[in-house]
FIRO-782754 format. One record per residue (C-alpha): residue number from 1; x, y, z. Coordinates in pm, 1 decimal. Layout:
+-----+----------+----------+----------+
!  nr !        x !        y !        z !
+-----+----------+----------+----------+
! NUM !        X !        Y !        Z !
...
+-----+----------+----------+----------+
This chain:
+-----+----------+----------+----------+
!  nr !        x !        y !        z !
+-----+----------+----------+----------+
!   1 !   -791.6 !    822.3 !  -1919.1 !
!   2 !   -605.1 !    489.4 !  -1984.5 !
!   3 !   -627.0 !    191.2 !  -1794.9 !
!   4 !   -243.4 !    275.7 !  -1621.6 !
!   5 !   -367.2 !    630.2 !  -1502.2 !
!   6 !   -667.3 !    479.9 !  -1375.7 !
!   7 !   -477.0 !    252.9 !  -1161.4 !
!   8 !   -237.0 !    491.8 !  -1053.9 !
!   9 !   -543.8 !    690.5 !   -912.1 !
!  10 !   -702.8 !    445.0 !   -712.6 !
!  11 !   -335.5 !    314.7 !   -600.1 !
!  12 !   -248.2 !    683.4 !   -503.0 !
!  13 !   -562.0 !    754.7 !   -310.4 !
!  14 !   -552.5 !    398.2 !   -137.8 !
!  15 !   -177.8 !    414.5 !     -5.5 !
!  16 !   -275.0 !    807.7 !    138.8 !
!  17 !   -549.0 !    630.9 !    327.4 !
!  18 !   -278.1 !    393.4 !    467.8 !
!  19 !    -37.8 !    647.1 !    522.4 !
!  20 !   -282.8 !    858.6 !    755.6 !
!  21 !   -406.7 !    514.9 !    886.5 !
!  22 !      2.2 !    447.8 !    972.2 !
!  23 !     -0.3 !    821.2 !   1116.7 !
!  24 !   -267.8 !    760.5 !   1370.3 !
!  25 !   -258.4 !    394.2 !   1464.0 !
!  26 !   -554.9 !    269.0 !   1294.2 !
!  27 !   -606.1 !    -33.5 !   1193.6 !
!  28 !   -966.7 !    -37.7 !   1073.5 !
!  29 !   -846.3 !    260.0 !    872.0 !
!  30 !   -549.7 !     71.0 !    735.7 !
!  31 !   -709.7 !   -265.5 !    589.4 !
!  32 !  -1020.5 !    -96.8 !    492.3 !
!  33 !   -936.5 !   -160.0 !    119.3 !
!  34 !   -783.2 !   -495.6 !    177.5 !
!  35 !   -887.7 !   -825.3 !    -57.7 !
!  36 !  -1004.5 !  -1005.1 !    281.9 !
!  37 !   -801.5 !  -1330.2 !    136.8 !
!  38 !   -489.5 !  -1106.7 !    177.7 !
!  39 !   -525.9 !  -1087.7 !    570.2 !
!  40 !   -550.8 !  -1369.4 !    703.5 !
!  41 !   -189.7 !  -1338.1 !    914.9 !
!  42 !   -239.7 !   -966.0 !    961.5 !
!  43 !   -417.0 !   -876.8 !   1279.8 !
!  44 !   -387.3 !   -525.8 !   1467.1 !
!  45 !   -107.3 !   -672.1 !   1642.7 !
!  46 !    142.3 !   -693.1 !   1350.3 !
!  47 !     -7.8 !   -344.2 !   1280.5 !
!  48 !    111.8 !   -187.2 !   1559.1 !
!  49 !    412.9 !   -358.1 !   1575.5 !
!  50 !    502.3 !   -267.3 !   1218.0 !
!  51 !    381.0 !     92.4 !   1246.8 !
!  52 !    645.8 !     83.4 !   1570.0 !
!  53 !    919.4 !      1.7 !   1374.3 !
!  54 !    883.5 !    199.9 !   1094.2 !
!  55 !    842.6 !    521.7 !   1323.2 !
!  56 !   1156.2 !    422.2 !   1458.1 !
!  57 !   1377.2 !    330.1 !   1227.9 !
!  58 !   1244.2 !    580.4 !    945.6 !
!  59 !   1089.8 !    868.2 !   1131.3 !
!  60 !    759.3 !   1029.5 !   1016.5 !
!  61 !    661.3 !   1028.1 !    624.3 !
!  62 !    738.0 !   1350.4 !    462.2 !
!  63 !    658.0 !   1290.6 !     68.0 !
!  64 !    668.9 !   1033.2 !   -231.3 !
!  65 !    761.7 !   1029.0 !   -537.5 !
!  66 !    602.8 !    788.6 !   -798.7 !
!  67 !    924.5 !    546.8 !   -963.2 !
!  68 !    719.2 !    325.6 !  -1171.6 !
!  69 !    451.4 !     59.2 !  -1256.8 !
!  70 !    499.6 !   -293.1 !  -1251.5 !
!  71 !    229.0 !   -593.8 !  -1426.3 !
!  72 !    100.1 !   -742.3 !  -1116.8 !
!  73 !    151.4 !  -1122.0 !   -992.6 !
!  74 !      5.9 !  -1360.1 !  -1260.1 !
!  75 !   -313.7 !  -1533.9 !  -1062.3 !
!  76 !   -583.5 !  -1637.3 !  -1185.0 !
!  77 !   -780.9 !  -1512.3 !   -901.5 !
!  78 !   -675.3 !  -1159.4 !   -985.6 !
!  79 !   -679.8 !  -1142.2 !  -1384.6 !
!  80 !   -656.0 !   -778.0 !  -1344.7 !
!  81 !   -361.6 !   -642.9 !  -1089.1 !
!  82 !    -56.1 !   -391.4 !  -1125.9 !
!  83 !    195.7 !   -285.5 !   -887.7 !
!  84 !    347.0 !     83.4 !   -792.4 !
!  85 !    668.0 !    120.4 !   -661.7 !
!  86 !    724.4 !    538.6 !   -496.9 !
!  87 !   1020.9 !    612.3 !   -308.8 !
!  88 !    936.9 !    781.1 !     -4.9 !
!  89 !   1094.5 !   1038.8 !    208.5 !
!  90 !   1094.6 !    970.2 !    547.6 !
!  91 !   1198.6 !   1266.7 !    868.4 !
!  92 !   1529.0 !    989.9 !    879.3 !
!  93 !   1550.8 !    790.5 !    601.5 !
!  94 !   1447.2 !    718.6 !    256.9 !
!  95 !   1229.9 !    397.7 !    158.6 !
!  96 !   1064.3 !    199.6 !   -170.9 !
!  97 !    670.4 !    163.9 !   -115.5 !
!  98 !    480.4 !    -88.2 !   -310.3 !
!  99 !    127.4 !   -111.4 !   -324.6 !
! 100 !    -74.5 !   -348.1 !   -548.8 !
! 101 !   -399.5 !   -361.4 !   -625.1 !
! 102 !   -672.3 !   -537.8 !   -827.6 !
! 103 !  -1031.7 !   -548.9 !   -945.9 !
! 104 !  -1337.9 !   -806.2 !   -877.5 !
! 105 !  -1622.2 !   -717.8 !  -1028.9 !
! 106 !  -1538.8 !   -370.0 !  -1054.2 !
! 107 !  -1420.3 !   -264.3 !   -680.6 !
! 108 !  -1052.6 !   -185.2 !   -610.4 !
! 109 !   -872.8 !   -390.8 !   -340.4 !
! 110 !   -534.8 !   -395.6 !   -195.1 !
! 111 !   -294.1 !   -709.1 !   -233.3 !
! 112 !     -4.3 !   -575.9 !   -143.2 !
! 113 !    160.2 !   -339.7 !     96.7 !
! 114 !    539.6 !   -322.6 !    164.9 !
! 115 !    773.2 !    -54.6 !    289.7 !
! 116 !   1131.2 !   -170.5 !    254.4 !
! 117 !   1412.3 !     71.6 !    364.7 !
+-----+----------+----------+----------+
C-alpha cells in the first residue's frame, strides 16, 4: 500500500469518527484524534454551536464522496501532513469536507477539520 492510500485510510476512518461524534453531540468523541496544539480555541462550546449550525443549515449527512488529496501545510512541526478534500451530501445541501492529518512518531492526529457549504 503506498504512502497516499495509507493516509487516505486513517483520514477516512478519522472523519467517520467525527461524523458520528457530529451525529450525537459528542465532543470527547469528536477531538479524540486531535494534535492537542490544534485546540487550544476549541472547547465543547464551539462544538455545539457548530454542530447547531450545520444541522441547520445543511440537514443530516447522507454520504461522501472522496474529490482529492492535497500536500499538507509546510511546518516544520508536522514534516509529514496531507489534506483530503470529499464533497458531502447533506439531507439539504451539498458541502466540501477537509480533513488533515499528520504523524509524530508514528500516531495519526488531526490538524484540520472544516465543513464549508
Amino acid at each position: 500500500m503506498n504512502s497516499i492510500n495509507l493516509e487516505l485510510e486513517v483520514a477516512e476512518k478519522y472523519l467517520d469518527e467525527m461524523l458520528e461524534a457530529d451525529r450525537v453531540g459528542d465532543y470527547q468523541g469528536f477531538i479524540k484524534r486531535f494534535d492537542d496544539n490544534e485546540l487550544d480555541q476549541f472547547n465543547e462550546e464551539d462544538f455545539h454551536e457548530d454542530v447547531n449550525l450545520m444541522l441547520e443549515d445543511l440537514g443530516a449527512y447522507k454520504n461522501r464522496t472522496l474529490l482529492g488529496h492535497l500536500n499538507g501545510f509546510v511546518d516544520p512541526k508536522y514534516p509529514k501532513n496531507s489534506r483530503f478534500v470529499w464533497r458531502a451530501n447533506y439531507e439539504k445541501n451539498q458541502a466540501l469536507i477537509v480533513v488533515g492529518i499528520h504523524q509524530i512518531n508514528g500516531v495519526w492526529y488531526v490538524n484540520e477539520s472544516n465543513v464549508s457549504k
